[in-house]
N, C-alpha and C positions, 0 to 999 in steps of 0.2 A: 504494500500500500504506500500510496506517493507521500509526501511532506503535505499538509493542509495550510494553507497561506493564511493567514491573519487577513481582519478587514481592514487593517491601515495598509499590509503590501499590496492586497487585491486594489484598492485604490493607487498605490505606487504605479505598479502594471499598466493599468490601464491609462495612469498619465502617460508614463514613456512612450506606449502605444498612439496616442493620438500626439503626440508632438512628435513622431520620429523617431524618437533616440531608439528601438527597438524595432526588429523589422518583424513580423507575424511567420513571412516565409521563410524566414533565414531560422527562428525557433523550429520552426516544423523540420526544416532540416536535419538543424543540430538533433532534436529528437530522435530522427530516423535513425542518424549515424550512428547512434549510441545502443542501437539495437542490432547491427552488425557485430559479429564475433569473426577475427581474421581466421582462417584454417588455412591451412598448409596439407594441400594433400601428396607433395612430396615427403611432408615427415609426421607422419598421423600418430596422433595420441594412444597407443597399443594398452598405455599401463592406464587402469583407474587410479585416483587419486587415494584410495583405500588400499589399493595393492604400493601405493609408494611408501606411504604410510608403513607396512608391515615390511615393506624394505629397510624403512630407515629404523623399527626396530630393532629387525633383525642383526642388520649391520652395528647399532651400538651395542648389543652383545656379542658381537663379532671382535669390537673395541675391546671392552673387558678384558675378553679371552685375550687381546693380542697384546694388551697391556704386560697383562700379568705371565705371559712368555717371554717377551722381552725384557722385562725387569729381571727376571732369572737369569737371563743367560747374558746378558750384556752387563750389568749391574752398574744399572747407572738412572735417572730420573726419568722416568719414560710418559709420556700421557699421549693419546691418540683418539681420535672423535672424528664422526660423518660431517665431514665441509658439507656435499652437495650429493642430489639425486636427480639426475634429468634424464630424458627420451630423446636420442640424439641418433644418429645413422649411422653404421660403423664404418666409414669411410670419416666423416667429420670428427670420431674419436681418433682412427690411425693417422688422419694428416696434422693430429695436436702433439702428435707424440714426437720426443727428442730421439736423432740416432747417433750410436747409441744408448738402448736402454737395458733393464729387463722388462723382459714378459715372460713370465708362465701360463703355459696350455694347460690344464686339466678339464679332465671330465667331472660330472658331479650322478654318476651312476645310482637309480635306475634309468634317468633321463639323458636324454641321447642329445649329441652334441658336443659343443667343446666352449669353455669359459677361457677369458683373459685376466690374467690380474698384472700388473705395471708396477712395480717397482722403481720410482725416480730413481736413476743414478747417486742424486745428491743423498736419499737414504743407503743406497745399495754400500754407497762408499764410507759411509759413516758407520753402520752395521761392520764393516770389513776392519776400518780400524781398531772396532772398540773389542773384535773378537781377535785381535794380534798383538794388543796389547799398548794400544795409543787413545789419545784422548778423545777420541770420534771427532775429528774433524774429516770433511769431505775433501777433494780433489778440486782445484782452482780451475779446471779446464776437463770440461768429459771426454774422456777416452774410452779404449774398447778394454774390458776386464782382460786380466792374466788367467793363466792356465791354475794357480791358485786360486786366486779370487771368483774364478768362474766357478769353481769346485764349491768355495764355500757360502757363495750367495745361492746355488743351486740346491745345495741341501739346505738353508735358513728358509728357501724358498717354498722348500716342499715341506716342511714344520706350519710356517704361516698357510698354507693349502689349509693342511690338515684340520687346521682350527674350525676350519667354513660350517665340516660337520657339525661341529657343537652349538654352533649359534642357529642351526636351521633346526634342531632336534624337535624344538615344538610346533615346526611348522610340518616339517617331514622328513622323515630320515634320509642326508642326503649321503654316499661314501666319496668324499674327493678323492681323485686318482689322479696324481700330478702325469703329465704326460712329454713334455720337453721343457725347455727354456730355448729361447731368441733374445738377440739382439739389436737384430732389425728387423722392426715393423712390417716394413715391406713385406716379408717372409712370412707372415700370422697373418693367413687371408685365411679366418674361420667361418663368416657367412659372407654375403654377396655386398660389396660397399653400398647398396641405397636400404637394404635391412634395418628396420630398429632397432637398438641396444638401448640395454637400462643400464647408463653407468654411474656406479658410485665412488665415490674420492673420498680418500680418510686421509686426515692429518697426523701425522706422527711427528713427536718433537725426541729426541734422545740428546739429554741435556739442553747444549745451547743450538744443537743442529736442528734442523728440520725439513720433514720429506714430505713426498704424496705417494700410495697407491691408488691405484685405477682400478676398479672390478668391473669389467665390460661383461655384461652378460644378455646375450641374443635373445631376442621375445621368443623364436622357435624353440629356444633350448628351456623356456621356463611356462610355456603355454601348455601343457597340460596338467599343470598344479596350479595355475593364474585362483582358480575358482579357492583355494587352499591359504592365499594368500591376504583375499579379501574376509574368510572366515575367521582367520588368525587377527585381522584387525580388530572386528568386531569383540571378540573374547578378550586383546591384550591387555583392555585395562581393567579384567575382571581379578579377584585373588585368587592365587593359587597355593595349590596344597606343595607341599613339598615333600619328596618325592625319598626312600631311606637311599635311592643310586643317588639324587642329585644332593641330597648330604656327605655320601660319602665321598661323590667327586669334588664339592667344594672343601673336603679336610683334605685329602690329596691334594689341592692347590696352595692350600694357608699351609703344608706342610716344607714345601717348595722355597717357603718364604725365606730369610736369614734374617736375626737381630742379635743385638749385640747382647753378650751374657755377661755381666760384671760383677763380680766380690769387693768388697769396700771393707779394707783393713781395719779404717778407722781413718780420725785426723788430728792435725795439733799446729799451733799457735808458734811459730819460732820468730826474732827479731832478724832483722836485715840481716844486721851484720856477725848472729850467729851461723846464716844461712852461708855466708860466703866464708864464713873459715870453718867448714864442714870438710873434715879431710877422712881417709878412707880407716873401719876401724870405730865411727863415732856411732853413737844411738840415738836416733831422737823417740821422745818417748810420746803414743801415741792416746789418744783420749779413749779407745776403748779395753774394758778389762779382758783379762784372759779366760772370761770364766763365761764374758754375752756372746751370743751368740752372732756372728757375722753375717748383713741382708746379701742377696743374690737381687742383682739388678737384671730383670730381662725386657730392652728397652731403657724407657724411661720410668716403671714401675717393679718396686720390689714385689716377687714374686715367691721365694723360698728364703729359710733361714738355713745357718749350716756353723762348721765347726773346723777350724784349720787342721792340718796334719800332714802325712807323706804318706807318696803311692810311690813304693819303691826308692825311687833317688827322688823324685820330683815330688813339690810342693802341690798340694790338692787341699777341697775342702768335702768334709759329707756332708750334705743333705738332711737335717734333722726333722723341718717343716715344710708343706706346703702350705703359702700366707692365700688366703681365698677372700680375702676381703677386697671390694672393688673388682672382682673378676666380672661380674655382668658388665662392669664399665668399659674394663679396658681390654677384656678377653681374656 
């Protein structure tokens, strides 16, 4: 229903109207235009706006998962999230693409076809330093990978595949099957360049670098689950039960984790300038007794208590208590 005009603007109107300033035919116009919708039937709309929807969920559980793999294994600050999802021609995504790059082919079986996922160079090369031992910085100039680096971005590449299943799982069971890697575009003519593709771009930052993947994925290869897709929307912001596998794959994950474990001797107050004529032989005498019990820091919360001693030649502590207070808070 339209906006209802007031009787001071219906009077405004019809002044403009008979002085001029407002032409009757040129309203009716503007009217018409406004009811024109442009279409493009070189590049037709494939996906509803409820199947992108359940793309863009799927994908930020896609995120998650690919977070918390890469925090393991690069061990470094990682956060990654859906930039964008559009309906684009796969010709229009291969001629965006840098050469070289990566791409990995896989299939996502029982559905027939073959997926794209793009690895920027600028992530490819940051992954590569931070698994040899450098501070993930990327390469000032893209080049074509080494007989190493092609080795170890192919296997990082078929890990990140793998992930795809877990984030599809409530939609449907899908099994990625990594199938090659390329480097030139040119070479991954998977459907016909004027075909729709749904592609998605994730952002990945690992520390101070920052990359994009591409998931180009063919409306042929995902059109007999389309109906799967829009159902999933409707249910995803319903609650769900949780499931005793998908408990036990999220402790399998937090198991994954590392934090720091810390004993705390005790502390003590010394003056400057006892500090600097501390020579080797001296004792400084610490404010806990030898009879309390010593905290165990894991994180930033004490979590067990324990008691100093030797394991063998080496200094250890046991374990007396488990402190359970504030676990609902902090885990």
């Amino acid at each position: 229903m339209g906006d209802v005009l007031s009787q001071s603007e219906i009077d405004a109107l019809l002044s403009a109207l008979s002085d001029g300033q407002v032409d009757a035919e040129e309203m009716k116009t503007t009217k018409t235009q406004k009811r024109i919708r442009v279409y493009d039937f070189k590049r037709p709309n494939k996906f509803s706006k409820d199947q992108i929807h359940s793309l863009q969920n799927i994908y930020e559980n896609y995120c998650r998962g690919l977070t918390t793999y890469f925090s393991g294994h690069l061990h470094s600050v990682i956060e990654s999230k859906v930039l964008s999802i559009e309906q684009i021609t796969y010709d229009e995504f291969i001629r965006s693409l840098p050469n070289p790059t990566v791409l990995g082919l896989y299939s996502l079986n029982p559905l027939e076809g073959t997926v794209l996922m793009e690895v920027s160079p600028t992530l490819a090369f940051t992954i590569v330093d931070r698994l040899l031992g450098g501070q993930g910085q990327d390469v000032e100039k893209n080049r074509d990978l080494t007989e190493i680096e092609r080795t170890i971005v192919e296997h990082r590449l078929t890990q990140i595949i793998d992930l795809t299943g877990e984030a599809w799982a409530e939609v449907y069971e899908l099994k990625p099957q990594f199938v090659a890697m390329e480097t030139n575009p040119q070479f991954t003519q998977i459907v016909a360049p004027n075909e729709m593709i749904v592609l998605v771009t994730l952002e990945v930052s690992i520390g101070e670098a920052m990359g994009m993947i591409n998931i180009c994925m063919p409306y042929l290869v995902l059109e007999p689950i389309l109906d799967k897709l829009s159902t999933f929307f409707l249910f995803s912001t319903q609650a769900k039960v949780t499931s005793p596998e998908q408990v036990e794959a999220i402790r399998r994950k937090i198991e994954w984790a590392k934090v720091d474990m810390v004993t705390f001797l005790g502390h003590s107050e010394i003056l400057v300038r006892d500090l600097l004529d501390l020579a080797e032989g001296d004792v400084i005498p610490l404010n806990q007794s030898v009879n309390d019990s010593l905290p165990i820091y894991v994180g930033e919360f004490m979590k067990f208590k324990s008691i100093p001693g030797l394991h063998a030649e080496h200094l250890a502590v046991q374990i007396t208590e488990i402190v359970k207070e504030g676990g609902e808070q902090d885990g």
